[in-house]
C-alpha positions in Angstrom: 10.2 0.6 -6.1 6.7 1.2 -7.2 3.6 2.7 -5.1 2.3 -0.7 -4.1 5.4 -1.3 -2.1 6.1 2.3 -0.8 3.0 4.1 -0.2 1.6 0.1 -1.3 2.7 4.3 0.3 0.5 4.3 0.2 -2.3 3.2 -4.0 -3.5 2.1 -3.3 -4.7 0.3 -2.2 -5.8 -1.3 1.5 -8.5 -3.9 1.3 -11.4 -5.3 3.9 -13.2 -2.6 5.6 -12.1 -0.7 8.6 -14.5 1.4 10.1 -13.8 5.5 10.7 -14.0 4.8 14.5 -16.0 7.5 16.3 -14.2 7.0 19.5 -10.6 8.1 17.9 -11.9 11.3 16.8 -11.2 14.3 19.0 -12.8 17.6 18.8 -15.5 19.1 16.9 -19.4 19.9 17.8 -22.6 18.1 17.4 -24.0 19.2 14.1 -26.8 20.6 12.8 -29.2 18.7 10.2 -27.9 21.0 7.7 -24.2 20.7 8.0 -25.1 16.6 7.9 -26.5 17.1 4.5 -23.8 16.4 1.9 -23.7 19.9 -0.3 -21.3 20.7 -2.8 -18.8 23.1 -3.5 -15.6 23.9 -1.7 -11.8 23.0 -2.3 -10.0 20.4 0.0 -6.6 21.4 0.8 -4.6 18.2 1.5 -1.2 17.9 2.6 0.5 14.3 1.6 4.1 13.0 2.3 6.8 13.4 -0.4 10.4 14.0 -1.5 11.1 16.7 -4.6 13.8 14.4 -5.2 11.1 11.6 -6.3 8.2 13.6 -7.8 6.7 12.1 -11.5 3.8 12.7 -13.3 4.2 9.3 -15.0 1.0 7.1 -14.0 2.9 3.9 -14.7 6.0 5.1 -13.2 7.9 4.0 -10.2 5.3 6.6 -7.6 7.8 6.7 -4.3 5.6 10.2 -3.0 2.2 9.5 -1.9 1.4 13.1 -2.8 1.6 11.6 -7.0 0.5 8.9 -5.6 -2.9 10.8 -4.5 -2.9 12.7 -7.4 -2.8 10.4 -10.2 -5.2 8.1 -8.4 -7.2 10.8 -8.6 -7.1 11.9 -12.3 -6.8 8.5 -13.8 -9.2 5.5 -12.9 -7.6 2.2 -12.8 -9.8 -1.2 -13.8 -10.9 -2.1 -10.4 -10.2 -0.5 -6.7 -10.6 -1.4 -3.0 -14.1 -1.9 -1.9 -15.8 -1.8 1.6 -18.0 -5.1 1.2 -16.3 -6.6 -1.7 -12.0 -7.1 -1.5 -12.4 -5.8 -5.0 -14.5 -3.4 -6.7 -15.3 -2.1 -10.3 -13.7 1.7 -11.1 -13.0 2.0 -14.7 -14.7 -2.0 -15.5 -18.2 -2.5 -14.2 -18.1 -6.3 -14.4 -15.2 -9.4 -15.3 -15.9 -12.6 -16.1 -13.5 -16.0 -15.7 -12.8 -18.8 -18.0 -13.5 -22.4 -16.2 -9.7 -22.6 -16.1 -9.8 -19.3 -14.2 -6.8 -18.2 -17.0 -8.8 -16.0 -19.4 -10.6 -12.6 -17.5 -13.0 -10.5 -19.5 -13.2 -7.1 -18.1 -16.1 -5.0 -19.4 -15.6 -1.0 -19.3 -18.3 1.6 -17.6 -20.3 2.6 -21.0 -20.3 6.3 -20.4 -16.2 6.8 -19.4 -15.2 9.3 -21.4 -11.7 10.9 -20.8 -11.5 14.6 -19.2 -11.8 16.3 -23.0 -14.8 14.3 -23.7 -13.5 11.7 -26.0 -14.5 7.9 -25.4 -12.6 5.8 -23.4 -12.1 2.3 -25.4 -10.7 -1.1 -24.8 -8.1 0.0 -27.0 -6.7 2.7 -24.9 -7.0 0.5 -22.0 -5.4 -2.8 -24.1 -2.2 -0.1 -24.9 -2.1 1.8 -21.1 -1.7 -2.2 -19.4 1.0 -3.0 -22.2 2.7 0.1 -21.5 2.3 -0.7 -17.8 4.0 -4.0 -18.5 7.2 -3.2 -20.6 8.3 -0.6 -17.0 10.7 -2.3 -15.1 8.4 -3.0 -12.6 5.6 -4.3 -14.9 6.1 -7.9 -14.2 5.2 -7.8 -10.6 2.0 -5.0 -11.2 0.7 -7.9 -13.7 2.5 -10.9 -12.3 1.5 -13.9 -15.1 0.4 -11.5 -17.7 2.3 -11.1 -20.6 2.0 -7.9 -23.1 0.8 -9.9 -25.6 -1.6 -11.5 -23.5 -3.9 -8.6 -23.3 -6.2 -7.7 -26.1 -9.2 -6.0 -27.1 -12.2 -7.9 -28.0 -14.8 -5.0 -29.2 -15.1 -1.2 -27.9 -15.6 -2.2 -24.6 -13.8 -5.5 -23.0 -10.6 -6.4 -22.4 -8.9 -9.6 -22.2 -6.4 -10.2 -20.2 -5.0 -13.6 -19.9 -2.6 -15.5 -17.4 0.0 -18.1 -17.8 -1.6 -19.8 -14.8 -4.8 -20.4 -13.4 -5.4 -17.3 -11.4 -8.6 -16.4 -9.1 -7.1 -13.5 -7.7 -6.5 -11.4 -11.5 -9.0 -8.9 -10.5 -7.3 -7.7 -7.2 -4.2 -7.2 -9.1 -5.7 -4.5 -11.0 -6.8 -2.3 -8.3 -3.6 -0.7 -7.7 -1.6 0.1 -11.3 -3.8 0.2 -13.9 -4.0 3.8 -14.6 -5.5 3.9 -18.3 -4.2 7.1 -20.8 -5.4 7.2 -24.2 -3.3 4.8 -26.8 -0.6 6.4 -28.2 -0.3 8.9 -25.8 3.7 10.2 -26.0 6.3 10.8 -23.5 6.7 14.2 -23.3 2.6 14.5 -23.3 2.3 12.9 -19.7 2.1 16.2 -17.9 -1.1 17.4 -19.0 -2.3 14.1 -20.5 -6.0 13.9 -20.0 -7.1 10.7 -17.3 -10.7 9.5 -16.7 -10.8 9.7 -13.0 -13.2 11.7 -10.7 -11.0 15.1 -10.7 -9.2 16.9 -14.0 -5.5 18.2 -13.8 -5.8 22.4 -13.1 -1.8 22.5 -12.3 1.0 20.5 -10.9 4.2 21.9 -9.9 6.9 20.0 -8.2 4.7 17.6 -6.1 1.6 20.4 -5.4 -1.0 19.8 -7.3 -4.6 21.5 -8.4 -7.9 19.0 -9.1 -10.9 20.1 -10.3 -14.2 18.2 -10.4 -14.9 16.0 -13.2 -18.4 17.3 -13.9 -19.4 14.2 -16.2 -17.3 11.0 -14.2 -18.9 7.8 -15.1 -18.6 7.1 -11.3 -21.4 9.6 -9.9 -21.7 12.8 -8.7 -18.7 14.5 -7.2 -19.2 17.5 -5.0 -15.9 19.5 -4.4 -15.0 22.0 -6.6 -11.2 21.1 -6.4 -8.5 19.4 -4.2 -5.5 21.2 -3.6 -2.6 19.0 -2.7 0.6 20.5 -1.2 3.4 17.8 -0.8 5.8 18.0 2.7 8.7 16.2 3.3 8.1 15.1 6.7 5.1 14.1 8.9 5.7 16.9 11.3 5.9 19.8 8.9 2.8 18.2 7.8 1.1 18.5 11.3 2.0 21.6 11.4 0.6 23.0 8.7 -2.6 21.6 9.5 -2.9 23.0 13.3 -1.5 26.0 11.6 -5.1 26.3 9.7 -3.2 25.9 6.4 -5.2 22.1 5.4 -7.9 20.7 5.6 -6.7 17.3 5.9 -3.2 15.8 6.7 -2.8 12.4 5.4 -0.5 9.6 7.3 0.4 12.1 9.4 1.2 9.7 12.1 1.0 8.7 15.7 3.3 11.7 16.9 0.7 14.2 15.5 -2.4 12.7 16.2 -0.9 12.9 20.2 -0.1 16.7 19.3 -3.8 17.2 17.9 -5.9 14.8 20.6 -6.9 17.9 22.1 -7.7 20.6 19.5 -11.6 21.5 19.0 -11.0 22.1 15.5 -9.2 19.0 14.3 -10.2 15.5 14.6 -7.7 12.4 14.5 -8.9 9.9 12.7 -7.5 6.3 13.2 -7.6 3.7 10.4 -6.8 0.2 12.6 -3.7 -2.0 11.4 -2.8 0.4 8.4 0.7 -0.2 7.3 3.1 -2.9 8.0 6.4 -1.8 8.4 8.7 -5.5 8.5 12.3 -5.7 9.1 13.5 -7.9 6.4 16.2 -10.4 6.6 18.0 -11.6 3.4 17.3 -15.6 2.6 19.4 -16.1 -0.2 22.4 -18.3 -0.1 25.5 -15.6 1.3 23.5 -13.6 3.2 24.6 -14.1 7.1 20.6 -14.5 7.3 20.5 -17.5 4.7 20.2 -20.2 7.6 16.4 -20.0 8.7 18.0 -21.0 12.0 19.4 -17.3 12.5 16.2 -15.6 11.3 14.0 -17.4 13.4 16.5 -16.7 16.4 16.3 -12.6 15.3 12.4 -12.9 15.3 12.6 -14.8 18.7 15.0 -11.7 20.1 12.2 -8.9 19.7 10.1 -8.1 22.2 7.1 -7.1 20.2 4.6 -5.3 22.6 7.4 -2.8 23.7 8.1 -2.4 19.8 4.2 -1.4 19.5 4.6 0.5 22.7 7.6 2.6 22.1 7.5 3.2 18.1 3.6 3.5 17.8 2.4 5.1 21.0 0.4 2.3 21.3 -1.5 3.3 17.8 -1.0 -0.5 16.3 -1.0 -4.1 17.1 1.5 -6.8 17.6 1.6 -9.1 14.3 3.0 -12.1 14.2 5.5 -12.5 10.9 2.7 -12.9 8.5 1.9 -9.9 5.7 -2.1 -9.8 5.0 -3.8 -9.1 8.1 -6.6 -7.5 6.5 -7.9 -11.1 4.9 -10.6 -12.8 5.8 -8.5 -16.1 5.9 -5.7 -14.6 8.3 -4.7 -17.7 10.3 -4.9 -16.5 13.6 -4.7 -19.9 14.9 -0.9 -19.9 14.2 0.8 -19.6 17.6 1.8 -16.1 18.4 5.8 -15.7 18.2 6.8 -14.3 22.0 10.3 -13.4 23.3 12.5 -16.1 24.2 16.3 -14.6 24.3 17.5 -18.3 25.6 16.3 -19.9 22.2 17.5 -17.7 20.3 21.0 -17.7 21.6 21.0 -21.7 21.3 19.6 -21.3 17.4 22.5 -19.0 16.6 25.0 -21.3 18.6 23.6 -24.4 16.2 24.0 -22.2 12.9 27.3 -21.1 13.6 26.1 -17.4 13.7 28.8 -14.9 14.2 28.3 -13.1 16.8 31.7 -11.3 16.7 30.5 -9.2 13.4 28.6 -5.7 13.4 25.8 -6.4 10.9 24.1 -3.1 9.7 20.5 -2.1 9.7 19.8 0.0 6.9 16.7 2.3 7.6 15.2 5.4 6.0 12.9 7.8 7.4 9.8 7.9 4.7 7.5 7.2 7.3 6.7 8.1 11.0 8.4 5.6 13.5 10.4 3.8 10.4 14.1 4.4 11.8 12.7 4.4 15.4 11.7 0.9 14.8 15.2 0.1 13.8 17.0 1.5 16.4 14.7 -0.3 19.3 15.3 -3.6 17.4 19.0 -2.7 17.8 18.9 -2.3 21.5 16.8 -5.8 22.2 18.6 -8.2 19.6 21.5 -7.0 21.6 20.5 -9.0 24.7 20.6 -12.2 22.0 24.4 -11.4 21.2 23.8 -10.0 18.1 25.3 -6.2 17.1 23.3 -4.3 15.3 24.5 -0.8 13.8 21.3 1.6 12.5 22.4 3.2 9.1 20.0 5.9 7.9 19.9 6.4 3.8 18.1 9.0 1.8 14.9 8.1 0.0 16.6 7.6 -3.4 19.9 6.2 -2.3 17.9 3.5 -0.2 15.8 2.3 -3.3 18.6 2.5 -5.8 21.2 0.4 -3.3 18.9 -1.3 -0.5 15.7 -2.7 -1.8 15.5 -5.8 -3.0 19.7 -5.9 -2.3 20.4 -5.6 1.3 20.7 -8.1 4.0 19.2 -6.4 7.0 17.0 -3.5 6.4 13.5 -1.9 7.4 10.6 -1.6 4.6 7.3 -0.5 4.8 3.7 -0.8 3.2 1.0 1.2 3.7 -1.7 -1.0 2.5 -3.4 -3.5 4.6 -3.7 -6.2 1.9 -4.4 -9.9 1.2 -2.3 -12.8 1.9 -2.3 -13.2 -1.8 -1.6 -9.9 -2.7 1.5 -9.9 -0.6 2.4 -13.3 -1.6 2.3 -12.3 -5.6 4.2 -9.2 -4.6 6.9 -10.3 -2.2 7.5 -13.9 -1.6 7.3 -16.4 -5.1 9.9 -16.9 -6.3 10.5 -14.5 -9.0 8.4 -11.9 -7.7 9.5 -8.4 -8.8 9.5 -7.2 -4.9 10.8 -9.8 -3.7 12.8 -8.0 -1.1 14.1 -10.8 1.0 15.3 -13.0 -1.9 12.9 -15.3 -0.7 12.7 -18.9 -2.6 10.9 -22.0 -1.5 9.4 -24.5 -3.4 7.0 -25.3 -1.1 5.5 -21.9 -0.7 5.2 -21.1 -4.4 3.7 -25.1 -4.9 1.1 -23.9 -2.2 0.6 -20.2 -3.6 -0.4 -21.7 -7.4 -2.4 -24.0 -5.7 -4.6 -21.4 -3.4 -5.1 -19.1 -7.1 -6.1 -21.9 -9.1 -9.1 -23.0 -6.6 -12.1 -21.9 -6.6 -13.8 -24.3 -3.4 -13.9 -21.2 -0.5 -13.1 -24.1 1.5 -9.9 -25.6 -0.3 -8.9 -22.3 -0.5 -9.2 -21.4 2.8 -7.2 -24.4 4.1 -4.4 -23.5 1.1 -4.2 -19.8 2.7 -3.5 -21.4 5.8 -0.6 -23.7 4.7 0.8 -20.0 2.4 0.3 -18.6 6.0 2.4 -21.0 8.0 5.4 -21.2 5.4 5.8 -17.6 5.4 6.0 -17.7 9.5 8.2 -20.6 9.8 11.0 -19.5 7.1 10.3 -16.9 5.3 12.5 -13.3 5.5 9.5 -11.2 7.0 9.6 -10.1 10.7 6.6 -8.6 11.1 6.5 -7.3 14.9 3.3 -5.0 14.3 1.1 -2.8 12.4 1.0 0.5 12.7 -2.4 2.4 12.8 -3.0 5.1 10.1 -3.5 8.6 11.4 -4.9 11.5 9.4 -5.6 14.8 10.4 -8.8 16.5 9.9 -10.9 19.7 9.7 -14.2 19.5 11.7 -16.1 20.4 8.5 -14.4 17.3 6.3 -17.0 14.8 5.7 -17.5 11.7 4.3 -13.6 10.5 4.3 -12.7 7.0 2.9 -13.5 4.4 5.1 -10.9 2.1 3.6 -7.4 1.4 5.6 -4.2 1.5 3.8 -4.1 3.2 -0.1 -8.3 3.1 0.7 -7.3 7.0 1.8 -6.6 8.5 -1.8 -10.4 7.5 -3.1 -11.6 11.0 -2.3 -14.3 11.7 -4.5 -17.2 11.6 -2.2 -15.7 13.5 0.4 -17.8 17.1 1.1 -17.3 20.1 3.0 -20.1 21.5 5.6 -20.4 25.0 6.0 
């Protein structure tokens, strides 16, 4: 498991803009010219979700606590990162460039980045930091089609990076991963080793960290003094720390807690729309009781999806109808929304020989707000189709290390509002290193190549569609909402990401009034 899938917990990474919706915030007073006018100073004290049992310091590592998660975004820049008007937006590289045959990307580096002890960052470090990237076990699915050897150094400052296939969609795959270190930086050095990134390492110990501001960040002024970020365990320990006075801002705290703080003066909710996805996901592969696509459209007919959105979310999310990427500008929302219907499911399962006789066990965690909630609803209505669901709750670790990418039946969850693409490259080719439903059809991956090797916006538009409908029809993906994000905030918090999904970690132009 890597960050893109789990707090993907979050780095990341969420894409398209969603506005900070004035109408979701509760409390705090109008405010004076003066505490409107950014000013700097202050420390931000941030409380972000996490397990001791999963902390790591290493940037290319497998990130399962969005509190590392937050703080190596923080310290060490990757080569591009969500943007508000474009999908994808320079951090580390100002500009990239495409060969005709949209294989070869040149990626020119910001001319003043300079690491956080004032030495030069150079394509060098950057060429070493994406090989390094790519030899982890999950290296092949944060640079899907790039091979270590691929990526070079062509001068101080551009990289080349190039694909085994004609891909337009390179750039977005570098938003999320690329953490750069300087080459040749060791093992046992990762701790303390210096990033490029808007705030500097103070201190880090066991998941709570200390930032301090980056005075000379090739990225522009940044105006807190520090961010202090204290890692909990659970979303409501969380909450409570924050209506305790003990944060300033509670990230993903969840629906549960922004009900508990709708009416405090001193705390506003903020809602990010459609924020994470959080799937059920069937196993495809040949021996799974889920193989036939008979039986998983017949589960995904058996939920009743407004009552899912109802019970789990409070109503903070949207139905979604078995198709990851809502956040794309192509999202087919033509495709005919998948309702209830309990008598066509029972006569699918009846055609595939389904056996209804057999216990089949949901395997859940609770990482996130409404996760295992979500799993025991589903439970109670595919019930009513004949099928017996039992609800087995793992711990964090024991999940990833026996579950993911293993399991038959289990719940998952990302927290970045992506691209059809991106979720496509991540999740469903064949091949893909998060494939987590075993997922393999020929006429998807046919369709995928084609939609990154074209350039037309119409062609490519019309290929998203046809990616769109496969994945609906057959794929191992039911999708039965997304879930609103919900941070906490301080009255005197300003100027918070406007970005859904791992959008929330870019905090470096965030203030504090008086």
């Amino acid at each position: 498991m890597d960050f893109t899938r789990r707090q993907a917990l979050l780095t990341g990474a969420g894409i398209g803009a969603a506005t900070l919706l004035s109408a979701c915030d509760s409390g705090g007073t109008a405010s004076s010219d003066t505490e409107n006018k950014p000013r700097r100073g202050g420390t931000l004290r941030v409380g972000a979700l996490g397990r001791a049992s999963a902390v790591t310091r290493d940037p290319h590592g497998n990130q399962g606590n969005e509190s590392d998660y937050l703080v190596i975004a923080l310290v060490h820049d990757t080569l591009t990162a969500p943007g508000a008007k474009a999908n994808t937006t320079g951090r580390l590289a100002t500009s990239w460039t495409a060969s005709d045959d949209l294989r070869t990307w040149r990626f020119t580096l910001a001319e003043d980045a300079a690491f956080h002890d004032g030495s030069p960052v150079t394509a060098d470090d950057v060429v070493w930091s994406l090989r390094r990237l790519r030899g982890t076990p999950a290296g092949a699915a944060r640079l899907p089609g790039i091979q270590a050897a691929n990526i070079t150094a062509d001068g101080r400052r551009t990289v080349v990076l190039v694909s085994d296939y004609a891909n337009a969609e390179l750039p977005l795959l570098t938003r999320l991963s690329t953490f750069v270190l300087r080459k040749d930086t060791g093992e046992k050095e990762l701790d303390k080793a210096p990033g490029t990134g808007p705030f500097a390492l103070d201190w880090y110990r066991g998941g709570n960290a200390r930032l301090v501001r980056n005075e000379h960040w090739h990225g522009g002024t940044v105006l807190l003094d520090a961010i202090e970020v204290t890692m909990f365990e659970s979303p409501q320990a969380m909450a409570n720390a924050m209506l305790a006075g003990q944060l300033d801002l509670a990230s993903n705290a969840g629906a549960v807690a922004g009900r508990s703080a709708a009416s405090r003066k001193d705390v506003r909710v903020v809602r990010r729309p459609d924020d994470m996805a959080m799937p059920i996901v069937m196993r495809t592969a040949q021996g799974s009781p889920f193989a036939d696509p008979r039986v998983r459209e017949a589960v995904r007919l058996a939920v009743d999806r407004q009552a899912m959105v109802k019970q789990v979310l409070s109503g903070y999310g949207t139905v979604a109808n078995d198709v990851l990427g809502t956040a794309d500008p192509a999202y087919a929302e033509d495709i005919a929304q998948r309702t209830r219907d309990l008598g066509r499911a029972g006569r699918l399962l009846k055609e595939a020989g389904f056996d209804l006789g057999r216990t089949y066990d949901l395997v859940t965690t609770e990482d996130v707000a409404g996760l295992a909630e979500s799993a025991t609803l589903f439970a109670s209505q595919v019930r009513e189709a004949g099928i017996k669901v039992k609800v087995v709750k793992q711990e964090s670790g024991t999940f990833y290390d026996r579950t993911w990418l293993k399991g038959d039946l289990y719940t998952t969850y990302w927290g970045t509002n992506d691209s059809v693409v991106f979720f496509a490259s991540k999740t469903l080719v064949t091949g893909a290193g998060q494939n987590e439903a075993g997922f393999s059809d020929p006429g998807f991956d046919a369709a995928y190549r084609k939609v990154i090797g074209t350039k037309d916006p119409t062609a490519r538009t019309a290929g998203l569609r046809t990616l769109q409908q496969i994945e609906h029809e057959r794929s191992g993906y039911l999708l039965w909402g997304m879930a609103d994000g919900i941070d906490l905030a301080a009255t005197r918090v300003r100027d918070l990401p406007r970005l859904p999904g791992y959008g929330r970690v870019q905090l470096e132009r965030v203030w504090l009034a008086r």
